[in-house]
N, C-alpha and C positions, 0 to 999 in steps of 0.2 A: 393324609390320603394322597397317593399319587397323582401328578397331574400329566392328565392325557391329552394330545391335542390331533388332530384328521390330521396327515401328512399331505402337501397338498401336492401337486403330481404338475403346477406350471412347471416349474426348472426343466423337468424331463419336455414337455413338451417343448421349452422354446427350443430344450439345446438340439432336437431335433431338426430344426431348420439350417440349412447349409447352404454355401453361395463362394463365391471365388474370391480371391483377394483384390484389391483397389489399385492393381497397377502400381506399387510402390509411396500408393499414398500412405502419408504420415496415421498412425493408428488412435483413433479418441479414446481406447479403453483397449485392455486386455480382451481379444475373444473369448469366449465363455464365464468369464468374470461375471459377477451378481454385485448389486448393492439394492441395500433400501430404497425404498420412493414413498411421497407424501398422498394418501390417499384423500386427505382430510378427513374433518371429524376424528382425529386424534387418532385415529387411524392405520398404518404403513402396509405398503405392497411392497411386489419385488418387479427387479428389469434385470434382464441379463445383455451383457456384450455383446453386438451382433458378430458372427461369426468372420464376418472380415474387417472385423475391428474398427469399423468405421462410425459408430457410434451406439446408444443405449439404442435396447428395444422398447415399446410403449411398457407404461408402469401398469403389472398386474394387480389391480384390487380387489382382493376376495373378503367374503366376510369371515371374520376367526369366530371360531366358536365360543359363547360364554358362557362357560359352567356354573361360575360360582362356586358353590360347594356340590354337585353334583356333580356323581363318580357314575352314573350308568345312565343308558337313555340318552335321547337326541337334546341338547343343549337349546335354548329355548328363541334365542335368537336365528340359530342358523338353521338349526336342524337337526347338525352332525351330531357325531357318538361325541357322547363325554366316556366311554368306557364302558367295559359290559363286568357282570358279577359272574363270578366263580359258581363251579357246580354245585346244587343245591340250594343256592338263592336265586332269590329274583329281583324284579328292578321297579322299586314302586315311582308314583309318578313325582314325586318330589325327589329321583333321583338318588336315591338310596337303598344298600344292597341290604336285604334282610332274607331270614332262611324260608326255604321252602315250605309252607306251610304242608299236614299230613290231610286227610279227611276229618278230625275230627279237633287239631287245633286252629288256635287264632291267629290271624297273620302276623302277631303282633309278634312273633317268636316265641311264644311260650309252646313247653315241651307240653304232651296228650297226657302227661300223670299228675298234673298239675303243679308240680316241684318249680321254684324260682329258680330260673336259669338263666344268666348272661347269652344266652342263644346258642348254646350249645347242649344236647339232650344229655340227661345222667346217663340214657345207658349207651352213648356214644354216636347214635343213629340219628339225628334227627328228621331223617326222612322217609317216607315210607318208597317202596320199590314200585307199588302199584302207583305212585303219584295221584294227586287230586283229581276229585270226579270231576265230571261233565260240567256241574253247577258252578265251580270255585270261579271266582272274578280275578281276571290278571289284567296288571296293567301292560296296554300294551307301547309299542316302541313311539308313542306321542303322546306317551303322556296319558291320554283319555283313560276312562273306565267301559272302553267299548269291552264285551263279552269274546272268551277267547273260549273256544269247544276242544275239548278233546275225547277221546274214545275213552279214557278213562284206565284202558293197560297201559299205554307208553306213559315215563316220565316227560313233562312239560316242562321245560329250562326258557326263558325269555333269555336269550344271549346275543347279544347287538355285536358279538363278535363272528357271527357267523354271516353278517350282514357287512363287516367293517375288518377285512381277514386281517390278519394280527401283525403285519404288515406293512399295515397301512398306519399304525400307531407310532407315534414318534412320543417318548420321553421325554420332556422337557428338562431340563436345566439351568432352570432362566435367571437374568440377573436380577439382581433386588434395583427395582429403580420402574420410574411409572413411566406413562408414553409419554415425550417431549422433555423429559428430562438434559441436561446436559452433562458433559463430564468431560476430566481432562484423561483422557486411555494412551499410557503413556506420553508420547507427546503429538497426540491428535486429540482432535475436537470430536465426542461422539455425541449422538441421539440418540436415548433409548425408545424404542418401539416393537413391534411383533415383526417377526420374522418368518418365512415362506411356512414355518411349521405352526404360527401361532404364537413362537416360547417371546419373553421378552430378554432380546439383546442389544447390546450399544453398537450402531453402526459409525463408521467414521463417515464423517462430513466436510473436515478440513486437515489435512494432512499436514500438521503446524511445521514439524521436521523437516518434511520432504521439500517445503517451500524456505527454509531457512531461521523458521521462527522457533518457539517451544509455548505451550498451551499452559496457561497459567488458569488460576483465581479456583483453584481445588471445595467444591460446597458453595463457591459465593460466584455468579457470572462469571463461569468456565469461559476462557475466549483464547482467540491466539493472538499471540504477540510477537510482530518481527523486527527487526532489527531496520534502522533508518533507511539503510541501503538500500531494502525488500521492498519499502513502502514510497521508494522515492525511484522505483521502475529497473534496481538495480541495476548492471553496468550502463546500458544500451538508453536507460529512462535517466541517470543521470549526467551521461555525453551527449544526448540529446539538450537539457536545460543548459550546460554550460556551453554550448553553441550557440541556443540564444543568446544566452545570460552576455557573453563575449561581446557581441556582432553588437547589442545593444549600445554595450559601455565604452564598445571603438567610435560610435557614432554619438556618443553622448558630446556637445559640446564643454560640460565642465569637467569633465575628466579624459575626454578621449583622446586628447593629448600625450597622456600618461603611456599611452597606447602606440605611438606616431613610430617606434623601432622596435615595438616587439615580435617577436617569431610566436604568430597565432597559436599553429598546430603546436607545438611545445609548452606556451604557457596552457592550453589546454587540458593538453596529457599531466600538465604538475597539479593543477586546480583541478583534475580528476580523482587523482592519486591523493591527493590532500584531502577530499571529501569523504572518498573512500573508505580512506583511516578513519577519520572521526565519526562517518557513519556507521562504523562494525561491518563494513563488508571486507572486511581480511586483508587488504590492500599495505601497501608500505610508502609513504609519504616519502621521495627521493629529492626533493628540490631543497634549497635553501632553509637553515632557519627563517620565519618571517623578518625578524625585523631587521637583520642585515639586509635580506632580501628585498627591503622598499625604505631601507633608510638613506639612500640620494634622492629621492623622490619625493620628500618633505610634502606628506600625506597629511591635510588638517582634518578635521572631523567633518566638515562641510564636505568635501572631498566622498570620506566613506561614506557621509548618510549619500551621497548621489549615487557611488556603488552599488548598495543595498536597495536603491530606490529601484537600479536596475534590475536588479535578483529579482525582488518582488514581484517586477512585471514581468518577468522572464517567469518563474511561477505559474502565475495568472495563464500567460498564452499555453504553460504547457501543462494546464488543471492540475496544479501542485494545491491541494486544499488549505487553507490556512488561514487562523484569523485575522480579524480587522487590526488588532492590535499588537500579533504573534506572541503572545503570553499564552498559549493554549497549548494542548499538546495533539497539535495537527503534525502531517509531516513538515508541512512547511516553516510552522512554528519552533521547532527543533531542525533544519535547516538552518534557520535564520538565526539558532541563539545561536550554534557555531562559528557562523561569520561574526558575530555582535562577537564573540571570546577574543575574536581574533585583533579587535577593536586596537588594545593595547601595544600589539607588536607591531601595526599596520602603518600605524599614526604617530610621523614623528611628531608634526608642531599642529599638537589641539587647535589651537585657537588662530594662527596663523601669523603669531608675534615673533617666533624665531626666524623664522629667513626672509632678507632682506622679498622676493620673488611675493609672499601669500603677504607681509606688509605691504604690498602696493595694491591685494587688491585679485592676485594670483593671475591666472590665465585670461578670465575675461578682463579686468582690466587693462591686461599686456595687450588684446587683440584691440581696443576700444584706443585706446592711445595711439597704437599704431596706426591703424586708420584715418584717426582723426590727423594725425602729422602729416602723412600722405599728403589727404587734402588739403592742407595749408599749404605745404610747398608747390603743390602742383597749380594750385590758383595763386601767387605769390609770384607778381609780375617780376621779384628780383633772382629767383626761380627756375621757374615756367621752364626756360629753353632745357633746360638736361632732362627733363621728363618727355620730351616731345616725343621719342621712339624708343620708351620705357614699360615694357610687360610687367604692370603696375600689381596684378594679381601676382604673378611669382616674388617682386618685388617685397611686397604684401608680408606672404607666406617667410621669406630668409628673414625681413626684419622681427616680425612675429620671434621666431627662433633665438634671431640674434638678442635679442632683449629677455627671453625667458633664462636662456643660459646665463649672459651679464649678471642677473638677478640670482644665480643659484638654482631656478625651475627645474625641473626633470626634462633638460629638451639638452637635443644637439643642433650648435650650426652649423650649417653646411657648405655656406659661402663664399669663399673665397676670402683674399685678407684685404683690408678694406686701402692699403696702398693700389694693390691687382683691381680691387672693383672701382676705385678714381681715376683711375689712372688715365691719363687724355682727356681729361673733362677742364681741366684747366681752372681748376676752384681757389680762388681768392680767400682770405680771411675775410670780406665783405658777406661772401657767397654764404661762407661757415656762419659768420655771426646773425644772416638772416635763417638761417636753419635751426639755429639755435635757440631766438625769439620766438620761430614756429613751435618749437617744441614746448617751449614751456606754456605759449599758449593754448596748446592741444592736451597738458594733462592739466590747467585749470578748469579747459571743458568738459573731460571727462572725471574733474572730482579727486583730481591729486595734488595733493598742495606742494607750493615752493614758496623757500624764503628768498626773499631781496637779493640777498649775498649767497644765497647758494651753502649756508654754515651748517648745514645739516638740522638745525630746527625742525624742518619740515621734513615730510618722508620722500616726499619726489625729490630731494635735493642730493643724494646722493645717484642717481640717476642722470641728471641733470651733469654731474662732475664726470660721471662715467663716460657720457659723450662728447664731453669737451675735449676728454683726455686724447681721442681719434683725432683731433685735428690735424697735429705734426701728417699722419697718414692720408688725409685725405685733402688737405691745400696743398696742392701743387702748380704751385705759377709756370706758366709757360713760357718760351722766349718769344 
């Protein structure tokens, strides 16, 4: 049996409302545009686009009609027509069309000759022209068995179409699927529920395409799925994290070194680009291979987990989700396996045994030494006077340098050549060989060992020859 449902007559009213445009404001939806809305109770209404685009109108909730299997008569929850019966029937109160009965049959549709008839009369009529008398009981349009009079000449038709003009009937179509259903419609997210006519159809709820993703899991938790780039705030959400991420790991004391001549805004744009790619956001990775690209920079593992320790908390300040132990599949946790991939090209000396610079102990030990020597020379009554009008922080800063390079570090120095920076100080070999006592006694305090003889045994010991070697440069006796 065909399904009928009341046409309902919001749409026309809202689009009726008019108003002017918002001065060039940006539009929240197409004007006139309609989508589903949640009325609850499994439910849906409709909202249309206000006409200056500036956003939905309130969600109309009306009741739909529920027929069931009746085809005539007001539907018993709402009211409305479920449809009306054809000429010569009527519409009993269980919503079912059956034929007019004459004066003298039953209303069950049997023909007046008493012949067994599927409801149709043997000699073709089943109805009489005088129509039923005065007495016959019709049901009327609710159903009831209230008493309906007629004068007994005119035929009496019960037609809820003359109540509900034919007009107002909308045909359904509707899709196979119940309310709150989901599904993948193309590649959008829809919901099935009733729409402005009643019919049930799938409206879309997340537009998987339009956002860069495609809608998966077809019969099993329909969802959408985007690609890393989309979930990680793409271009503008990902240049935002690597400006933290950066700013942190310049300011990181165990790595920020690494950092001391790079061109910010450029490594940037590469660690953009680079993310980019791996993320599926279409990008073209233009810098370096990795590991040429940080193999003078004798990267240990220690080194990357500080990297990464940075990323983390760059994450965290910019609600990157992700778990406690990034084995999940948050965005952040495929963030982070990327970098982890990249582990291998990153990191020349794992463990920090290859260059002479991470066997001492790497940067913090280079600044810890150095300090500590400062101090000794400068309290070192044989000493003392060449530091008396010495800007001991800049000082500081060149030794730092000069000693990270010595070693192989990822540093440049800057300083002058150490003939140009003695020069007029009038330094003895006395001078040198108490600088020299200082020094070794400032990497015993900071935990770097020397042998006796300087034979390389120990690891400070090649360090130790390094600085002896400057002497020719910087004893210069005066006359």
């Amino acid at each position: 049996m065909r399904a009928q449902a009341f046409l309902i007559g919001i749409a026309a009213a809202l689009l009726a409302l008019t108003g002017c445009g918002g001065g060039g404001q940006e539009n929240v939806c197409e004007p006139g545009a309609q989508q589903g809305c949640d009325c609850g109770g499994g439910q849906t209404g409709a909202q249309l686009c206000r006409q200056d685009g500036s956003g939905w109108e309130a969600c109309q909730c009306l009741c739909w009609p529920n027929c069931g299997e009746r085809v005539c008569g007001p539907d018993p929850l709402c009211g409305q027509s479920c449809g009306a019966c054809a000429g010569g029937e009527r519409c009993t109160a269980q919503g079912k069309c059956e034929a007019q009965p004459d004066g003298d049959a039953e209303a069950d549709g049997d023909v007046s000759d008493g012949e067994e008839s599927d409801g149709e009369a043997s000699d073709g009529d089943a109805t009489d022209d005088d129509g039923p008398d005065g007495d016959d009981e019709l049901d009327d349009l609710d159903g009831t068995d209230d008493d309906i009079e007629t004068d007994g000449d005119d035929e009496m038709e019960i037609d809820t179409r003359e109540l509900f003009p034919e007009d107002e009937f909308f045909e359904c179509d509707s899709a196979d699927c119940g309310t709150g259903d989901l599904s993948c419609e193309g590649d959008a997210l829809s919901r099935c529920g009733r729409d402005e006519h009643g019919c049930m159809r799938w409206t879309v709820i997340e537009n998987c395409a339009g956002q860069g993703g495609v809608c998966v899991g077809w019969g099993d938790a329909p969802h959408c799925e985007y690609p890393l780039f989309v979930e990680l705030g793409g271009e503008a959400g990902i240049r935002a994290l690597i400006a933290e991420f950066t700013n942190q790991a310049v300011e990181d004391e165990r790595i920020g070194w690494l950092f001391a001549h790079a061109d910010v805004p450029t490594m940037n744009n590469l660690l953009y680009s680079w993310i980019c790619h791996a993320a599926g956001g279409g990008c073209t990775y233009f810098g370096s291979p990795l590991g040429p690209a940080h193999e003078q920079m004798a990267i240990t593992n220690a080194m990357f987990d500080a990297y990464l320790e940075d990323l983390a908390a760059a994450m965290d300040r910019r609600g990157i989700a992700h778990s406690e132990s990034f084995d999940a599949d948050l965005p952040g946790d495929e963030l982070m396996a990327i970098f982890e991939a990249a582990r291998a090209d990153v990191v020349s000396d794992p463990d920090g045994a290859l260059v002479y610079f991470n066997r001492l102990g790497g940067m913090p030990a280079i600044r810890d030494l150095v300090a500590e020597w400062l101090i000794l020379m400068v309290t070192d009554a044989r000493l003392d006077e060449f530091f008396l009008d010495a800007d001991l922080d800049r000082k500081n800063e060149q030794m730092v340098n000069q000693f990270c390079a010595l070693t192989d570090g990822f540093c440049v120095y800057e300083g002058g050549s150490m003939f140009d920076a003695h020069a007029g100080l009038c330094l003895a070999d006395a001078h040198y060989d108490a600088a020299l006592e200082d020094l070794v006694s400032a990497m015993d305090g900071v935990g770097i060992a020397t042998s006796p003889g300087f034979d390389g045994s120990a690891v400070g010991d090649p360090l130790v020859v390094m600085i002896e070697g400057f002497r020719a440069e910087i004893v210069q006796d005066c006359p």
